[in-house]
C-alpha positions as CSV (number, residue, x, y, z in Angstrom):
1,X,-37.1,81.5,0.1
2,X,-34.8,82.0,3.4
3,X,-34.7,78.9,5.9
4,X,-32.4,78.0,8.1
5,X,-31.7,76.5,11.7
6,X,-29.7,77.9,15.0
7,X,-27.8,76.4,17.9
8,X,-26.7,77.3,21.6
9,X,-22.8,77.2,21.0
10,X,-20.8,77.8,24.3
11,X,-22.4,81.4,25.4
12,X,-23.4,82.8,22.2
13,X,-26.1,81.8,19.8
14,X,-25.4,80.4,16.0
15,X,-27.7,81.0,12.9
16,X,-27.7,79.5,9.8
17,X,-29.2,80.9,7.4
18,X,-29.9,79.4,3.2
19,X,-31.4,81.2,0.6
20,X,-33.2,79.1,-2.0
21,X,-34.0,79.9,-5.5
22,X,-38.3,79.0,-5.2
23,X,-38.5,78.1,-9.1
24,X,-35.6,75.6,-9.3
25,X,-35.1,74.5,-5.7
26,X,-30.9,75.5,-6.0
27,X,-29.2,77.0,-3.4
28,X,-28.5,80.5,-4.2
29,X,-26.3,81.3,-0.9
30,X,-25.4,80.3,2.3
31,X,-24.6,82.1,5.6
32,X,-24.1,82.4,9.0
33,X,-23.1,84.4,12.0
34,X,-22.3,84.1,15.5
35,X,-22.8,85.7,18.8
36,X,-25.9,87.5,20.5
37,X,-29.0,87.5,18.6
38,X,-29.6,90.6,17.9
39,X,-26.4,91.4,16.3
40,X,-26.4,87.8,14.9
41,X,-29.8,88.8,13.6
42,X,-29.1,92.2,12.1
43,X,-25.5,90.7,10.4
44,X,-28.0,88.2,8.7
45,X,-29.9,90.7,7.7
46,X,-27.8,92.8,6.2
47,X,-26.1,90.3,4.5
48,X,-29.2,89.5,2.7
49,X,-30.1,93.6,2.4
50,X,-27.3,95.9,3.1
51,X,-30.6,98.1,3.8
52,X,-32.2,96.3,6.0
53,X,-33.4,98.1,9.1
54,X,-32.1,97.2,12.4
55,X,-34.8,95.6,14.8
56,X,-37.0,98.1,17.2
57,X,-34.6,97.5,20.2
58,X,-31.2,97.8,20.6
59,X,-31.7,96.4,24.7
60,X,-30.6,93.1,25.1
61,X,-33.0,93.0,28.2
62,X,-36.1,94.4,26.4
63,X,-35.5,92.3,23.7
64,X,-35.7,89.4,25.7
65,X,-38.8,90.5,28.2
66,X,-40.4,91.1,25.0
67,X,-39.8,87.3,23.7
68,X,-41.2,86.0,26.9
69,X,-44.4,87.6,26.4
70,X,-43.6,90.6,29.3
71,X,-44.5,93.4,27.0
72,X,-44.9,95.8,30.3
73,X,-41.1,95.1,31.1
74,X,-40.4,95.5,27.9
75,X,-41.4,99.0,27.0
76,X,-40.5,99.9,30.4
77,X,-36.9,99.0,29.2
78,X,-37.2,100.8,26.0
79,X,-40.0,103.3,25.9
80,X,-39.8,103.0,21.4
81,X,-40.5,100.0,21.4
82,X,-43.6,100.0,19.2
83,X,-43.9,96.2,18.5
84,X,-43.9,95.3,21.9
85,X,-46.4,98.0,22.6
86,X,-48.4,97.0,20.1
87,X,-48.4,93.1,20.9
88,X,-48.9,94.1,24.6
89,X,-51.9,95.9,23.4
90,X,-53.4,92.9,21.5
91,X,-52.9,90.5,24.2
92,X,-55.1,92.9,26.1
93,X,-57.4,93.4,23.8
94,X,-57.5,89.7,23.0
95,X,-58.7,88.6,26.6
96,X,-61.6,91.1,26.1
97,X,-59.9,93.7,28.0
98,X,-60.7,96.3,25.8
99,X,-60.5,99.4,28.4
100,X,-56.7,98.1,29.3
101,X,-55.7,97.7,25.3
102,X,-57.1,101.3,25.1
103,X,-55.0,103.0,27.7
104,X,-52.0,101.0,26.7
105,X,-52.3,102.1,23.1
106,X,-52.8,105.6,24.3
107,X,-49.9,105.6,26.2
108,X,-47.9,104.1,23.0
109,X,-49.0,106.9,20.6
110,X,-47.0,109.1,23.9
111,X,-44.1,108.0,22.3
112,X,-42.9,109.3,18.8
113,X,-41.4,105.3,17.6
114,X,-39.5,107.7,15.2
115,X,-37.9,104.7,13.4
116,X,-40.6,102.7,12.9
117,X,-43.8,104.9,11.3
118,X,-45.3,101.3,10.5
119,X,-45.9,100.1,14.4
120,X,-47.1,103.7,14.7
121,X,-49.8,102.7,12.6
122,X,-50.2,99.9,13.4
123,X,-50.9,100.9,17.2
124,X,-53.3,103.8,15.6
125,X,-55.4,101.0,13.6
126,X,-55.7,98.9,16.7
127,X,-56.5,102.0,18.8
128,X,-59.5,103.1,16.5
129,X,-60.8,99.7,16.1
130,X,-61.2,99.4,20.1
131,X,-62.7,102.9,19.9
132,X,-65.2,101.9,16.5
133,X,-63.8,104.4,15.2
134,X,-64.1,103.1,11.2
135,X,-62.7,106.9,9.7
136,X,-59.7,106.6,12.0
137,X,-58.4,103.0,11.5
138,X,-59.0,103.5,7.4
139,X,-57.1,106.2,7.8
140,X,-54.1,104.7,9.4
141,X,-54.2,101.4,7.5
142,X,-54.3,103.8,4.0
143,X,-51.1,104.8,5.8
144,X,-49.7,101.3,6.2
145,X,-50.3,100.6,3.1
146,X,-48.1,103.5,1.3
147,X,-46.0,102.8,3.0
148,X,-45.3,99.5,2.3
149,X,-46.9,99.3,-1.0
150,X,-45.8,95.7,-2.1
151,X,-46.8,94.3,1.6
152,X,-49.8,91.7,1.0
153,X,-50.7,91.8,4.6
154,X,-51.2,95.4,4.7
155,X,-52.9,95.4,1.6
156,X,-55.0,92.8,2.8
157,X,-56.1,94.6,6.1
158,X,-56.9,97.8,4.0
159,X,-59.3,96.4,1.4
160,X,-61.6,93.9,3.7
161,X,-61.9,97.3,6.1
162,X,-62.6,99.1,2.8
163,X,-65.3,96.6,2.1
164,X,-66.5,96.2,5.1
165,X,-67.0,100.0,5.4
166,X,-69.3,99.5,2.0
167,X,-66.3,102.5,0.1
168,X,-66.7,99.7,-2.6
169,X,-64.6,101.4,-5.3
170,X,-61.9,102.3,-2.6
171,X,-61.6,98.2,-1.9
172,X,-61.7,97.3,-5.6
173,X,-58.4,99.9,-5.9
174,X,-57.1,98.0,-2.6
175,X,-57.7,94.6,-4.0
176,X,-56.3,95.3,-7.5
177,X,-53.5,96.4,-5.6
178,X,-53.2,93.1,-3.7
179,X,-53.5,91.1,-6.8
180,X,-50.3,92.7,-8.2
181,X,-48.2,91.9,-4.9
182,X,-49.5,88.7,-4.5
183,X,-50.4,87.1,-7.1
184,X,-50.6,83.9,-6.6
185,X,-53.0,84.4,-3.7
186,X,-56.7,83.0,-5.4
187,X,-59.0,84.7,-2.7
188,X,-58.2,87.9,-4.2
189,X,-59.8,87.4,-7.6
190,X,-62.7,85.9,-6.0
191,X,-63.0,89.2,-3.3
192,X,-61.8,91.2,-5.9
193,X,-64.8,89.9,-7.8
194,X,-67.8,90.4,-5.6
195,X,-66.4,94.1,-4.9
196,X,-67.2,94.8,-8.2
197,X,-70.3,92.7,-8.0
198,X,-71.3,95.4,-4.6
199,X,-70.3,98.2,-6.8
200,X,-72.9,97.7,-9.5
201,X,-70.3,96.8,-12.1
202,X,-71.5,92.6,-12.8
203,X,-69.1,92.7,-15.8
204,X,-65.9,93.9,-14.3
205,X,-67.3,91.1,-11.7
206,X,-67.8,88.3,-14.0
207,X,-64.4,88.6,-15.7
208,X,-62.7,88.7,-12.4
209,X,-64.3,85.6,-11.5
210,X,-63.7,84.3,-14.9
211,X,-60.1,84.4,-13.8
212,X,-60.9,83.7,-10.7
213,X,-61.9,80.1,-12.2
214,X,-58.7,79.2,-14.2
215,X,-57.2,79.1,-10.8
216,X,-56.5,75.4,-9.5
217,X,-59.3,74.1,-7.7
218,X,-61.3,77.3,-7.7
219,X,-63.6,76.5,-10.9
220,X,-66.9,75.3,-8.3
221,X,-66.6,78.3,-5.8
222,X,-66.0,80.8,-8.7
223,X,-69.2,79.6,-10.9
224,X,-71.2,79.9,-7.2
225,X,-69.8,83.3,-7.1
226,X,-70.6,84.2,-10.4
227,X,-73.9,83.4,-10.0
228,X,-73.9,85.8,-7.0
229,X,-72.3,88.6,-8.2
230,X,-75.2,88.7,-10.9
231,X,-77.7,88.0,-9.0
232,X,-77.6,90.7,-6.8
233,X,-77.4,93.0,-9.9
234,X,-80.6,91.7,-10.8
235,X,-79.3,89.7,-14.0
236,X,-81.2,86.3,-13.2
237,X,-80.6,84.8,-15.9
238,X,-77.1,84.8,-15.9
239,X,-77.4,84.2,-12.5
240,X,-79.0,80.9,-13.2
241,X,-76.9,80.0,-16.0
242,X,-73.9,80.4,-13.5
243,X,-75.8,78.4,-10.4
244,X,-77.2,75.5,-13.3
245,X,-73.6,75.0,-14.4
246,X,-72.0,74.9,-10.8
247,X,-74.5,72.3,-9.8
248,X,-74.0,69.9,-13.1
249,X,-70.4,69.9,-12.8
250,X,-70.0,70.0,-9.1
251,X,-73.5,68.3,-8.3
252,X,-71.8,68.0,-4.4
253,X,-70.7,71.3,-3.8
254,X,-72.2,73.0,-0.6
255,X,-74.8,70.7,-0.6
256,X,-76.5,71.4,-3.8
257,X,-77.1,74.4,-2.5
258,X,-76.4,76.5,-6.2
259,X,-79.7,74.5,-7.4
260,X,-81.4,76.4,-4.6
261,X,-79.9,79.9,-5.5
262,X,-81.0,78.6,-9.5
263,X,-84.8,78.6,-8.4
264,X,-84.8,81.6,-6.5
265,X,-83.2,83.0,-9.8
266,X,-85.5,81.6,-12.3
267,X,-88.7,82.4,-9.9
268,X,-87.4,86.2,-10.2
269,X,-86.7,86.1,-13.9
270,X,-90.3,85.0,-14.0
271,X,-90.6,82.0,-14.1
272,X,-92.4,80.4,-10.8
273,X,-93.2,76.8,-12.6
274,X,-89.7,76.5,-13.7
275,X,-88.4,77.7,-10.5
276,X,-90.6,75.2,-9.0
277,X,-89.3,72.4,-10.7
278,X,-85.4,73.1,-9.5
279,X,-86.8,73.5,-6.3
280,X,-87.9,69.6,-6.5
281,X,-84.4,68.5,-7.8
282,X,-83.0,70.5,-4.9
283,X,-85.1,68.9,-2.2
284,X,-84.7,65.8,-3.7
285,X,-81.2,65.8,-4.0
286,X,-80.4,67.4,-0.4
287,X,-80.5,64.9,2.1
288,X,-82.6,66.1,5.4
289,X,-85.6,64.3,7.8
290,X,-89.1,65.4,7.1
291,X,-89.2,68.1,9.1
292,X,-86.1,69.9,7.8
293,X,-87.2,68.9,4.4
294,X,-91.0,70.7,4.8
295,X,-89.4,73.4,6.3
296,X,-87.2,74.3,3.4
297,X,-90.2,73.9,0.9
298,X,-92.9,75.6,3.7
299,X,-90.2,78.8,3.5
300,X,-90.1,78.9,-0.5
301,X,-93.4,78.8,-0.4
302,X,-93.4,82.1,1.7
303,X,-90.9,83.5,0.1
304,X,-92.6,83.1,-3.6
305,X,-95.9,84.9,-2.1
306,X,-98.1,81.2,-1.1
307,X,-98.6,82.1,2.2
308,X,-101.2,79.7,3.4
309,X,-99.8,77.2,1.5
310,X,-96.7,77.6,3.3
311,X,-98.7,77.5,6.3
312,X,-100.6,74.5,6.0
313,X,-97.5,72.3,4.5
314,X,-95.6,73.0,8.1
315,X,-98.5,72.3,10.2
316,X,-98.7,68.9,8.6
317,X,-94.7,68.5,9.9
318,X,-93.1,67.1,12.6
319,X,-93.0,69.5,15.0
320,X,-89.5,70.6,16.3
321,X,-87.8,74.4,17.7
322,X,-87.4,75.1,14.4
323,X,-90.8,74.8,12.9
324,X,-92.3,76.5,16.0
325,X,-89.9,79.8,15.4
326,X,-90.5,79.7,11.9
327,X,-94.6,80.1,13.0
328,X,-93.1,82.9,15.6
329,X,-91.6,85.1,13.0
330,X,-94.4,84.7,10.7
331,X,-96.5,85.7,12.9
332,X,-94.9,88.7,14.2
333,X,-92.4,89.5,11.6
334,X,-91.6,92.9,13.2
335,X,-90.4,90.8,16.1
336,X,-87.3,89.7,14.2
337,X,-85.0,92.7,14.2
338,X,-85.0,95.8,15.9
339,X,-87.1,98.6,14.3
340,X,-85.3,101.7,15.1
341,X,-83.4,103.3,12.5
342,X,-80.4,104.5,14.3
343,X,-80.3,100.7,15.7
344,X,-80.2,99.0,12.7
345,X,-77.7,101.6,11.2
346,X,-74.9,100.3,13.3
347,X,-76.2,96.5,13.2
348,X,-76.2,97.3,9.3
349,X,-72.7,99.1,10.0
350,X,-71.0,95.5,11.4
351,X,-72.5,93.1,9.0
352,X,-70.5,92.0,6.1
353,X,-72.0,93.6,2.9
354,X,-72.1,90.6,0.6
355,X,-74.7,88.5,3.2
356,X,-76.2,91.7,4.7
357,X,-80.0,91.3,3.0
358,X,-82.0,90.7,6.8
359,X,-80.1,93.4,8.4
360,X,-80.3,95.7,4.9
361,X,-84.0,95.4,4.3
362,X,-85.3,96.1,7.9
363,X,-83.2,99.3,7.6
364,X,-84.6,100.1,4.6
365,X,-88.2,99.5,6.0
366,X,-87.5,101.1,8.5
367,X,-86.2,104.2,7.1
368,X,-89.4,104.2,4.7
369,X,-91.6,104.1,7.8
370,X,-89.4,107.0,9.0
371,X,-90.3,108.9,5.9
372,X,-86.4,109.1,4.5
373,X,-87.4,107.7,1.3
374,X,-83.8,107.9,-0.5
375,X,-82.1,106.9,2.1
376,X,-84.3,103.5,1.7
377,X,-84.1,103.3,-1.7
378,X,-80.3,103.6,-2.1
379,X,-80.5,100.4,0.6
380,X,-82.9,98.3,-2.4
381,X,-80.2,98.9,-5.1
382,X,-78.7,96.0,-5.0
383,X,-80.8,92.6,-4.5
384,X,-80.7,90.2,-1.0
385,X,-79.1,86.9,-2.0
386,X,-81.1,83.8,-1.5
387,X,-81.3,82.5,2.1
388,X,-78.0,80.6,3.1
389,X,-78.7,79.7,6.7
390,X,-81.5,78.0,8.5
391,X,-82.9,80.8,10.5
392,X,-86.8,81.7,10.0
393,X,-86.3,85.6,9.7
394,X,-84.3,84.9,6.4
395,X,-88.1,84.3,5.0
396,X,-89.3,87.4,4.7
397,X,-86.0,89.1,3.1
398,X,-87.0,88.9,-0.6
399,X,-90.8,89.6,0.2
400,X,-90.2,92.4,2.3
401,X,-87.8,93.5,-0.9
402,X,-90.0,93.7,-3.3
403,X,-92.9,95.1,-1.3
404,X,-90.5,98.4,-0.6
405,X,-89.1,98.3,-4.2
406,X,-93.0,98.5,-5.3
407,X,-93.9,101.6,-2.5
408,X,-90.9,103.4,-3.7
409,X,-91.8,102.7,-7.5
């Protein structure tokens, strides 16, 4: 680890700099060096890597517009200087000025920043994100990450735009790689894990989240995940196994909600009495007022095909907003999301693809209604999870699944 401390010291600056061994704790070496910062800077630097690169700027003045936050000065000082292009370009983009973060990126990608390839790309990522352009800004953070292979962040940045552009076995790769350079980082199993779990591969899934679990303090969110991961591959029963064992050990984790998951499992493995049953321990062991509690039972009802049942239970309730927009959706469940293709392919296109069953079955519907059947049917490979939030359209996701699985049968 490098730490260290500096001090004004007549009209120069003065760093300090210690280098400390992270296993044992010992000071491996000590330095220092005197005089503006960035050649104080750069000596340090190079006394720790003769290598090491100097810093984008060799302007005094840009360097310290830049510091002050006056990235316009600064580039204006020194047109190569891509970090302060770039940061100028996030601040913009930041305050919602997406037009200004546009032009200013444009005008940075003017400028070769021979140097420094990384800002480069860094600028490019930025500019095709404001642009939604998805093809672009993989492109350039594949870049980033070549070339700095053993750099978490840009590792990072590649594989959750992998994933979120659904190129599942790309993310896995990008993960995998991730796991190597940081490797004590826990989210990355667990990611790592329901990548597989999106790619159709539950066993490569489970023994990621199997390691996943020996991490400290992980062994409750990676059972929950498990229970996921084969879930949505339709393996029930081993997603109720997982969801059971989650909820005896860690009977308080999210709110018992893994007993919740465990019915909806067991009801899909076939067993509706069973699933029944957990659903009782669940209610009973969640803690919610009548009407919230009627509510949760009125929509499993729904969900498990007992329509009228569910109807009549949450007339009987309290009435409150909720209850009345769960009646709404009901009632006009074509009301809930849009129904035009192309407008739920980009809604589809900007939701996350683990929680994406609402979004993913009305596109499916309503491709099926458009008569592109395969299209639809590559949508239903991969099962909704269980609803996780209290919002009425979340319902009709597993009905509305398995009536489209049974028309394209």
């Amino acid at each position: 680890m490098a730490h260290g401390y500096f001090e004004k010291r007549g009209p120069d600056l003065w760093f300090h700099l210690v280098i400390e061994d992270a296993s044992s704790h010992k000071i491996v070496r000590e330095t220092s060096a005197r005089g503006p910062a960035l050649e104080a800077l750069a000596s340090l630097a190079r006394s720790v890597d003769p290598h090491a690169q100097a810093f984008e700027t060799s302007r005094a003045d840009a360097f310290a517009a830049w510091g002050r936050g006056d990235f316009e000065r600064a580039v204006a000082l020194d047109p190569d200087f891509g970090i302060a292009w770039l940061n100028w370009a996030e601040s913009l983009a930041a305050r919602g000025d997406s037009a200004g973060a546009q032009a200013v990126a444009a005008r940075a990608l003017m400028h070769p920043l021979p140097n420094f390839p990384a800002e480069r790309l860094r600028i490019q990522a930025l500019d095709a994100a404001l642009r939604h352009d998805e093809s672009g800004r993989l492109q350039a953070l594949e870049g980033l990450a070549e070339l700095s292979p053993l750099d978490p962040a840009a590792l990072r940045a590649l594989a959750e735009a992998e994933l979120s552009s659904r190129r599942f076995a790309q993310a896995e790769r990008a993960y995998e790689r991730l796991s190597r350079a940081a490797p004590d980082d826990p989210t990355t199993d667990n990611m790592l894990g329901y990548t597989q779990a999106l790619a159709g591969e539950p066993d490569k899934a489970r023994a990621s989240l199997e390691r996943y679990a020996r991490r400290p303090g992980q062994a409750a969110n990676a059972l929950d995940s498990l229970g996921e991961a084969m879930f949505m591959n339709g393996r029930f029963a081993e997603a109720e196994k997982a969801f059971l064992e989650c909820y005896q050990k860690y009977p308080g984790f999210l709110n018992g909600a893994p007993l919740w998951k465990a019915a909806h499992a067991r009801w899909l493995a076939g067993n509706l009495k069973g699933a029944d049953e957990l659903l009782d321990r669940y209610l009973t062991q969640v803690r919610s007022d009548d009407s919230l509690a009627s509510w949760r039972r009125a929509t499993w009802l729904y969900e498990t095909g007992r329509r009228e049942e569910a109807i009549a239970l949450l007339r009987k309730a309290p009435e409150n907003d909720l209850i009345r927009r769960q009646f709404a959706t009901w009632d006009h469940p074509d009301a809930a999301l849009p129904r035009d293709p192309d407008a739920l392919r980009r809604l589809y296109e900007t939701t996350g693809p683990v929680n994406d069953g609402l979004v993913r079955i009305s596109y499916a519907k309503a491709l099926l209604e458009a008569g592109r059947d395969e299209e639809a049917r590559a949508l239903l490979r991969r099962w909704p999870l269980p609803p996780q939030a209290d919002l009425p359209a979340e319902s009709l996701v597993l009905p509305e699944f398995l009536t489209l699985k049974k028309k394209l049968s």
